[in-house]
Steps between C-alpha positions, in 0.01 A plus 500: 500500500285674766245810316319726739173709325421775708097637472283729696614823424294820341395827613363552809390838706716575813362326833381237285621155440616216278637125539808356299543168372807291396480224377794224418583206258765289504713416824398370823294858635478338840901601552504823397533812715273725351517908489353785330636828384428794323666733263371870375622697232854596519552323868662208610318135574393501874392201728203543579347141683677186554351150593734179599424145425351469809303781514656792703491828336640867532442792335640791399423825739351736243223194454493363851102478643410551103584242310502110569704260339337082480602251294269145384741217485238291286391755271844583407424914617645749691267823588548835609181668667549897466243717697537848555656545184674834490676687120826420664412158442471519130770285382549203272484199762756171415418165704852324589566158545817358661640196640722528753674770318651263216186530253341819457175592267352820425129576332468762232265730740146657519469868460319639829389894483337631765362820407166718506 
């Protein structure tokens, strides 16, 4: 079984910025297509950043020029760079792992809240 810890978040003032980490065990990391999302109170889960296997990415619009999705094939991790960090950012944010859409994983989240 494939587990996914997300870390990074915390409280941060708007404009400013913070770096997620997700780290896996288990699996073969390499073939995973990797994605982020993010969830606030009483909302639905949202994509937010995807990565593929081979490294292409895409983004969702609200977080396009912001945010930057990488991954690190040997150290097991997936990132998410978030500058410009706005309140309607403030969400719990999931890392995703799937391969080829027959083996999904989810994280249990880091709290972001960007507020002054």
């Amino acid at each position: 079984q494939v587990q996914l810890v997300e870390s990074g978040g915390g409280l941060v003032q708007p404009g400013g910025s913070l770096r997620l980490s997700c780290v896996a065990s288990g699996g073969i990391f390499s073939t995973y297509a990797l994605r982020w999302y993010r969830q606030a109170p009483g909302k639905q889960r949202d994509f937010i950043a995807g990565i593929s296997t081979d490294g292409r990415t895409n983004y969702a619009d609200s977080v396009k020029g912001r945010f930057t999705i990488s991954r690190d094939n040997a150290e097991k991790s997936l990132y998410l760079q978030m500058n410009s960090l706005q309140p309607e950012d403030t969400a719990v944010y999931y890392c995703n792992a799937n391969y080829r859409w027959v083996l999904e994983y989810w994280g249990k989240g880091t709290l972001v809240t960007v507020s002054s």
